[in-house]
C-alpha positions, 0 to 999 in steps of 0.5 A: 500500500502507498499509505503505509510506505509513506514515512509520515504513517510511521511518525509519532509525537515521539518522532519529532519532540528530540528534534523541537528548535531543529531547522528543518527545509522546505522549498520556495516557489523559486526553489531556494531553501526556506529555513522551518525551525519546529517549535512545537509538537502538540499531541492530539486528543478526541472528546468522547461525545458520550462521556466528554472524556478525552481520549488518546489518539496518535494525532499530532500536530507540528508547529514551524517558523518560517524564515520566508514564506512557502509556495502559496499555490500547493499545500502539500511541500517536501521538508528534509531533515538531516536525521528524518530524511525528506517526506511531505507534509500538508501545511497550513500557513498561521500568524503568530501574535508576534507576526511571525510566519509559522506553518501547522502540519497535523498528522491524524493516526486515529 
């Protein structure tokens, strides 16, 4: 199955939190490297809609700063990483309250 051989179906929050203030790489629209520093790895949680309890699910979500933006045309952009090696995320551009230019990748392992 394509999913599975997919590096990002085997991370967890695990993967990523040693790597939190790492710069990882995508690409602009020109080509050039954009620098992703990840700033945060928040884990997911489901409300229980029966019992309002929270449930532990794998989902998580990465939060970069950017150091310029990333092509607005396409979502889904190539990161590497010198210990992860390449892989795609789907990223969402976010502001900061400080105006920082940041990027939110959620992963759902439900």
């Amino acid at each position: 199955d394509l999913a599975q051989r997919d590096p990002v179906f085997l991370f967890t929050a695990a993967t990523f939190s040693p790597y939190v203030g790492d710069v990882f790489e995508g690409r602009n629209a020109r080509g050039e490297s954009i620098a992703l520093r990840l700033d945060q790895v928040k884990k997911g949680e489901v409300k229980n809609r029966l019992t309002s309890k929270a449930q532990s699910t794998d989902s998580f979500s990465l939060i970069f700063n950017a150091s310029s933006e990333l092509p607005p045309l396409t979502s889904i952009h190539q990161i590497s990483h010198p210990r992860l090696g390449k892989f795609d995320l789907f990223l969402t551009r976010q502001k900061s309250e400080n105006n920082e230019l940041l990027y939110e990748a959620v992963i759902n392992h439900l």
